[in-house]
N, C-alpha and C positions, 0 to 999 in steps of 0.2 A: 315815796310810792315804789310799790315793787318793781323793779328794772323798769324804770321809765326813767328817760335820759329829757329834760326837760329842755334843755336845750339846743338839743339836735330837733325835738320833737317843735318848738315853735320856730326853726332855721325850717324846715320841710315844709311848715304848713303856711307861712310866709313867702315859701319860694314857691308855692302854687299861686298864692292870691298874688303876687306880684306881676305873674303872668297878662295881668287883663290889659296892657297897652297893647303888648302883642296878639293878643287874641281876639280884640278887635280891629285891630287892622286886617289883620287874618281877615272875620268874618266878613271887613268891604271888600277884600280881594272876590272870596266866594260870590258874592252877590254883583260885584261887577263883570264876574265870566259868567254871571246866569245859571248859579247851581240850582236845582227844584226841588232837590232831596237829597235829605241825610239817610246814611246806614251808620249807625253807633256799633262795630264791631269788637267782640269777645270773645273770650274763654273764661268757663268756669266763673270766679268773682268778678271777671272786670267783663262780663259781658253782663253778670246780671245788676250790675253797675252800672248800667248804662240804662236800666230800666225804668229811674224817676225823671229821665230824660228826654225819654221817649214820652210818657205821660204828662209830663210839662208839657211840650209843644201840641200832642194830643187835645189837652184843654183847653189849650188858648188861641193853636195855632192852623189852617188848613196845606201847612206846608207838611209834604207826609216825612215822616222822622221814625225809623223806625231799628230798633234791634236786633242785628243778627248772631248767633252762633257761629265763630270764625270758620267751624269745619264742614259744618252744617251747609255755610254759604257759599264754599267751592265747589260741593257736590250738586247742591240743588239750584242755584244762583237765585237772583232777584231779579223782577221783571222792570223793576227803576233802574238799574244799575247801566251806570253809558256815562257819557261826558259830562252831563249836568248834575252826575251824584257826588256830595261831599262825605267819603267814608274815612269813621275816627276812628282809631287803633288806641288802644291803653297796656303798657305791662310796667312793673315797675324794675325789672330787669333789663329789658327791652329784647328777651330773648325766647320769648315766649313762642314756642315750632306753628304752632298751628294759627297764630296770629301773623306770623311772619306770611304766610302761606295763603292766609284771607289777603293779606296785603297784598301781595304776587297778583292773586287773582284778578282784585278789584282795580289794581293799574294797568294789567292787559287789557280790562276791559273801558279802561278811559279813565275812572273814576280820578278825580282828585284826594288825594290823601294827607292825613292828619295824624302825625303820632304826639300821645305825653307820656314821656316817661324821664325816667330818672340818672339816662346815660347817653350822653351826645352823640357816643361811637356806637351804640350797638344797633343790630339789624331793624328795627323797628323804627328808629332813629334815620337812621342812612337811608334806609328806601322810602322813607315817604317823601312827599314834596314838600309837604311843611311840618315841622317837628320841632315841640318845645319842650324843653327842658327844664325840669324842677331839681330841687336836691335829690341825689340817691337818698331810696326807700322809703319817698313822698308817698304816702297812702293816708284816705285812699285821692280818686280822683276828680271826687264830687265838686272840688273848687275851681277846677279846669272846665269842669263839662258844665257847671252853674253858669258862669261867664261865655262858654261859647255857645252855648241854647238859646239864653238868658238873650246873651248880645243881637243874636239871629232876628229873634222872635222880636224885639226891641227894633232892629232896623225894618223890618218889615211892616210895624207898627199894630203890632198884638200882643205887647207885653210892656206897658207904661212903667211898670216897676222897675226894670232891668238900674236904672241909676243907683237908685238908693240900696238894691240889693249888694251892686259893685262896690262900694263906695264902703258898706256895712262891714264887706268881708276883712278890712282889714282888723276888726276886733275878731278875727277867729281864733289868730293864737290864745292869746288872753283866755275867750270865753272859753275854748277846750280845755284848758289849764286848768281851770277853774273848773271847769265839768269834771274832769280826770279824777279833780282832788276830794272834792266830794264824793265820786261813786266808789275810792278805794275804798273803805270800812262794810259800804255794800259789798263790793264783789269778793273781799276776803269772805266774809261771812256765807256769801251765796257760796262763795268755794265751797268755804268747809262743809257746809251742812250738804253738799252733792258729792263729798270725795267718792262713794260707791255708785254712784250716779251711772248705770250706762244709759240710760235711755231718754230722749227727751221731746217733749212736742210742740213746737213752737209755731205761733200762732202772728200775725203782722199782716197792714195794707197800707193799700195807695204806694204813696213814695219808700215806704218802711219795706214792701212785703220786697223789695229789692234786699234791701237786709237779712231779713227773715231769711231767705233761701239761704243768703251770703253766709251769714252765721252755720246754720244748719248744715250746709254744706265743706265749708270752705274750711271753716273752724272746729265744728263738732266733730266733722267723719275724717276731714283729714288730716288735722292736725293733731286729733283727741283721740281717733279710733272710736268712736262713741256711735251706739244707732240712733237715727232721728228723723220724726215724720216732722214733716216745715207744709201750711195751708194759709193759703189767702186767706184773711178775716172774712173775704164776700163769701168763699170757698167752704166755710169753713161746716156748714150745717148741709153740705150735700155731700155727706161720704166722712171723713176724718174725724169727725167728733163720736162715733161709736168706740175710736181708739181708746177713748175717757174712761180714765178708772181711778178711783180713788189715795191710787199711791201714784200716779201718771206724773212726773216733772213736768208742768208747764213752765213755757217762757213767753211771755207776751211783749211784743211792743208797741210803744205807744207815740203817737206823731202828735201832729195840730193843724194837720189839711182839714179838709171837710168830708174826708173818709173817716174821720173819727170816731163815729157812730159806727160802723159797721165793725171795727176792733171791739170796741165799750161791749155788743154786743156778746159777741164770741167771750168777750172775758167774764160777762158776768154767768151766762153757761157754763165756762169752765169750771169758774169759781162755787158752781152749785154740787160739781161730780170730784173735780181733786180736791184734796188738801193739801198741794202745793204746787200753787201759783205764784210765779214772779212774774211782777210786771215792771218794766223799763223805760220809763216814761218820760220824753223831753222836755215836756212842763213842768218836772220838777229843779232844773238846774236853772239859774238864774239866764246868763248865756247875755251878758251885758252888750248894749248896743246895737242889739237887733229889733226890729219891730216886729209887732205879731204876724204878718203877714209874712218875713223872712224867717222867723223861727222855723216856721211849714217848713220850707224851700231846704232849709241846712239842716234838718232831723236825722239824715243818713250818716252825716258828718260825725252829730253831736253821738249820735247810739253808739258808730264806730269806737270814738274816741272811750265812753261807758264801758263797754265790752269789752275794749280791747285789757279794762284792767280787770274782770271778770276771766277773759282767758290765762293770763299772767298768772291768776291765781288758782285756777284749774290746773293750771300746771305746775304749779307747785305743791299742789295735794295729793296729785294723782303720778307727781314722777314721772312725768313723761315732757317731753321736751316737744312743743312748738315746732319746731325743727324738723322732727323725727318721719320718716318716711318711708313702706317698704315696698310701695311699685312708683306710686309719682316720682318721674326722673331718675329712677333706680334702673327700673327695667323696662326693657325694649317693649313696645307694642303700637 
């Protein structure tokens, strides 16, 4: 597979799932100081990362859990935000400015804090109070934040699956492996036929539309330079689908929650206005060792792992480096 280091790639995804003794012990610590609310804080992808997480506890749970924008949340604050709030931080640097900065906030203001990331000594690391550590350049972080939602909602007793979900996770490496290896022949192809591609419209919900943005965002504009409208599937027939034209690159993805139908929807509309729609879809990889019920749950995961050989191979069509950047972290603002 193209630049895929296969064994750094299940060392990282391993050294997330391995986290779960620590992470619930963590989650009795929180519950025996009496926390009442989560803030899931971000920037950019790891804030909108934190958004099937919010919506897991949403479902299941009357404990309020909610996602903030790192920078968003110093200026405007939270009205839960005090001693009983447990707020998570995510970078895989651990040097991310404007997270470090939520974190400032949220411990002047009492909160208890939570970093994952993939370096003991850096600031995001050091300043929380409790901070777990995966391999550098563990991404993403959906195995960390599965386990400590999962674990939450589970001790509170609004989430009966939390065991077998745990327990599942250690077939991750394997099944992404396995996903990886399959979607390479797609994503070369999806490459080539988009090398002049600049535009794209992608379509995703429920736990997925977390992706959706992530991709559209994080992948296409920054890393690609590429333009691109990204619409909730629920979203997607109030406004964005007159973008629809016949030569329009769609990207759709596809889960196995019971948002399902409302993607199915938007995709067969699109599929009536473009001729060319790709859909990405997690029921097609085998994904050994999971029950239907947890396939839902790790869809972020599995698309991640899909895409990420999709990007790989965008950039090798298109010459441009992943990498490459001319104001993120360049220049002052």
């Amino acid at each position: 597979m193209l630049k895929f280091d296969e064994d750094a790639f299940r060392t990282q995804i391993a050294s997330a799932v391995a986290l779960r003794p620590q992470i619930e012990e963590l989650v009795d610590q929180l519950l025996a100081k009496g926390i009442d609310n989560v803030l899931l804080v971000g920037a950019g992808g790891t804030y909108s990362q934190m958004w099937p997480y919010e919506l897991m506890a949403r479902e299941r749970s009357t404990l309020p859990v909610r996602s903030a924008i790192a920078a968003e949340l110093v200026v405007a604050g939270d009205a839960l935000l005090g001693e009983r709030t447990a707020a998570v931080f995510t970078s895989v640097t651990g040097t991310t400015e404007d997270v470090i900065r939520a974190m400032e906030y949220v411990t002047a203001a009492g909160a208890t804090t939570i970093s994952f990331t993939g370096h003991a000594d850096s600031p995001i690391a050091t300043g929380a109070h409790h901070s777990l550590t995966s391999e550098p350049k563990t991404w993403p972080f959906d195995m960390q934040l599965l386990l400590l939602i999962g674990r939450l909602l589970h001790e509170r007793g609004e989430f009966d699956g939390y065991p077998s979900l745990a327990d599942e996770l250690v077939h991750l490496p394997d099944a992404l492996v396995a996903a990886a290896e399959q979607a390479e022949p797609l994503a070369a192809a999806f490459a080539d036929a988009h090398k002049d591609t600049d535009y794209y419209f992608l379509i995703g919900g429920g736990p997925l539309w977390s992706f959706t943005y992530l991709y559209s965002m994080c992948i296409l504009e920054e890393m690609q330079w590429l333009r691109t409208t990204r619409v909730h599937s629920a979203e997607f027939f109030h406004g964005s689908l007159e973008l629809l034209e016949k030569d329009t690159a769609v990207i759709i993805f596809q889960g196995e929650d019971r948002t399902r139908p409302l993607t199915d929807r938007a995709q067969a509309f699109a599929e009536r206005i473009s001729e060319d729609v790709s859909v990405f879809d997690t029921r097609e990889y085998a994904l050994e060792g999971f029950s239907a019920e947890n396939r839902a749950l790790i869809a972020p995961i599995v698309l991640d792992t899909v895409m990420g050989r999709v990007s790989k191979h965008l950039e090798r069509v298109r010459d441009h480096s992943l990498d490459l950047r001319r104001y993120y972290r360049v220049m002052d603002y």
